[in-house]
C-alpha positions in Angstrom: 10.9 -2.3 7.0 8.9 -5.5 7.3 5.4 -5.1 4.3 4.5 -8.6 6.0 5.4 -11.9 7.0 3.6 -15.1 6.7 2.9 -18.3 8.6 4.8 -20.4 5.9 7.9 -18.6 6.2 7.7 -16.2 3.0 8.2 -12.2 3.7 8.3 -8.8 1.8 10.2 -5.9 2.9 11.0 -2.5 1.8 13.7 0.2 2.5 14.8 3.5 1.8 18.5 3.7 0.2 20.8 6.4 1.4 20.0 8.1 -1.8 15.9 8.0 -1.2 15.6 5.1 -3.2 12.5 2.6 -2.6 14.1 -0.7 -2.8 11.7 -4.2 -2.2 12.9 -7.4 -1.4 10.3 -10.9 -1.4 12.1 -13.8 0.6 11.0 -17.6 1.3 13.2 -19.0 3.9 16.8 -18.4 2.7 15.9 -17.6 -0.6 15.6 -13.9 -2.4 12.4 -14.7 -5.2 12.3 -10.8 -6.2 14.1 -8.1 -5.9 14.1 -4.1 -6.9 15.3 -0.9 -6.3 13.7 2.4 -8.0 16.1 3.8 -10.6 16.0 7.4 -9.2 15.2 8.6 -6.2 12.1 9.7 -4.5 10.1 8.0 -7.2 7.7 9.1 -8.2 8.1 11.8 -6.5 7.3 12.8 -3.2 4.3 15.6 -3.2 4.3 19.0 -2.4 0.5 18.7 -1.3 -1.3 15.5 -0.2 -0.7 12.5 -3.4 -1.7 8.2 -3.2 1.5 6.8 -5.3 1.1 3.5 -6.4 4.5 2.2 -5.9 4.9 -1.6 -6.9 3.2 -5.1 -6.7 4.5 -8.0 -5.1 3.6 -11.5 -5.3 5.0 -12.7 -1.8 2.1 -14.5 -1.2 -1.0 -13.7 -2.8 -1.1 -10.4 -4.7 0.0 -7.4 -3.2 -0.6 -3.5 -3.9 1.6 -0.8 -2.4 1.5 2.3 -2.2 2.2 5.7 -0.6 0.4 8.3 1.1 2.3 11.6 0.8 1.3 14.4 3.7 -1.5 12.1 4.6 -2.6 8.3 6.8 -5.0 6.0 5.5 -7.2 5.4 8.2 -9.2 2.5 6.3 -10.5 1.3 2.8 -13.0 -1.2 1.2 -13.7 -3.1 -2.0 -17.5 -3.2 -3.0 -18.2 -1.7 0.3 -16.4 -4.6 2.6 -13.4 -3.5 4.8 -10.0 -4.7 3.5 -6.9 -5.0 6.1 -4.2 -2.3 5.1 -0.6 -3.1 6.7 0.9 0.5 7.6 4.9 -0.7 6.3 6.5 2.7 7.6 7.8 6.4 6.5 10.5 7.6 4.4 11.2 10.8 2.2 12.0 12.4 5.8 9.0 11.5 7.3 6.4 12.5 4.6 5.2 9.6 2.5 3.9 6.7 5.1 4.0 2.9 2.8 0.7 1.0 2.8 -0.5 -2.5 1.6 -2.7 -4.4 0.3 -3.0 -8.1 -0.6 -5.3 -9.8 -2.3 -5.6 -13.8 -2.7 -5.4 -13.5 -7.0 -5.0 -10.6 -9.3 -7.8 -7.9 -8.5 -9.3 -5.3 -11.2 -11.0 -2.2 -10.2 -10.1 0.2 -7.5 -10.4 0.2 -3.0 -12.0 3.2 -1.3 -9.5 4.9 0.6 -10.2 7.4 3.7 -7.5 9.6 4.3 -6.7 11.7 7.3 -4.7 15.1 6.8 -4.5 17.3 10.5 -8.2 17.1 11.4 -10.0 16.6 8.4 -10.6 13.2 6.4 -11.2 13.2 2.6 -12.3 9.6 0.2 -10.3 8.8 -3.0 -10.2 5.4 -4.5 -6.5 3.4 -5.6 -6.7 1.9 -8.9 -5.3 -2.1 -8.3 -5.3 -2.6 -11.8 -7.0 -4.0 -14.9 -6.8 -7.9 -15.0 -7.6 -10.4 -12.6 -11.0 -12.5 -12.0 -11.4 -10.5 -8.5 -13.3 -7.3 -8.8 -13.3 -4.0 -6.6 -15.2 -1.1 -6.7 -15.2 2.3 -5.1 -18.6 3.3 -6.3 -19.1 6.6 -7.5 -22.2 6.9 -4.5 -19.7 6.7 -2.0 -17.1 8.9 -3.2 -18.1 12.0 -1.0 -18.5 9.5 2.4 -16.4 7.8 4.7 -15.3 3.6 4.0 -15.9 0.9 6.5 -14.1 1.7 9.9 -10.7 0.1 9.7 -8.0 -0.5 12.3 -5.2 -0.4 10.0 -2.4 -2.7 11.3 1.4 -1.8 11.5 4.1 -3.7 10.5 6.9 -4.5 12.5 10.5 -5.1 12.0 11.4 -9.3 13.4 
C-alpha cells in the first residue's frame, strides 16, 4: 500500500506479509533508504475492542507518524486546534485495523486530537507523536470531550 509519494520522487509504503506482519519500505528513486518488517505478527496486536496503535515513524520526507485504528476510522484530527491532513494508507488484520498518517515538516512533541468514528457514534482521543522535537502539539484537555476541526481525510492510492 502506498503511505505517500512526493513531488521529488521519494515514497513510503507499507504491507501486510502472508504471516500478518507490518513491513515498511521508504524509497528515493531507485534506492531503498529504510526498511522494516515487525518481528511477530499482528504487532502490537490487533484489538478485541476499539485501540489507536502507534506503529512506526518514518522519515521519507519530513517526519512521519503512523498508526492504526483497530474497529474504528479517523474521520479528522488537529494540533493546537488547527486541522492536520491524515493520509488513510489501507486495512489489514482481515479488515480490522485501517493504517493512518501523519507527517510533520521536523520532529513534533506533544499529541494530535483524534475523532474517531465506530457504527454511528464518534468518540475524541489524542495520539502521543512523541517527546522531542522543536514543533509542539497539543490536544488540550478542554477539548477532550468535543469534536476536532472537520477533516476530509485523504486516501492513498497504489501507482
Amino acid at each position: 500500500m502506498l503511505i505517500e509519494a512526493w513531488p521529488n520522487g521519494n515514497a513510503a509504503y507499507a504491507w501486510e506479509t502472508g504471516d500478518h506482519r507490518l513491513c515498511i519500505a521508504s524509497v528515493a528513486g531507485d534506492r531503498v533508504f529504510q526498511r522494516a518488517c515487525a518481528t511477530h505478527p499482528n504487532d502490537p496486536p490487533v484489538a478485541k475492542g476499539r485501540k489507536i496503535s502507534d506503529l512506526f515513524t518514518s522519515f521519507a520526507n519530513g517526519w512521519g507518524r503512523i498508526f492504526a485504528a483497530d474497529h474504528q476510522e479517523v474521520t479528522s484530527a488537529s494540533c493546537d486546534g488547527t486541522p492536520v491532513e491524515v493520509v488513510r494508507i489501507g486495512t489489514m488484520a482481515n479488515g480490522v485495523r485501517t493504517l493512518y498518517a501523519v507527517w510533520f515538516s521536523d520532529y513534533t512533541k506533544g499529541e494530535i486530537l483524534l475523532t474517531l468514528r465506530h457504527g454511528t457514534t464518534t468518540s475524541p482521543t489524542s495520539f502521543h507523536l512523541g517527546d522531542a522535537g522543536d514543533l509542539s502539539c497539543t490536544a488540550p484537555a478542554s477539548t477532550v470531550g468535543t469534536a476536532a476541526a472537520p477533516l476530509s481525510v485523504s486516501t492513498a492510492s497504489v501507482p
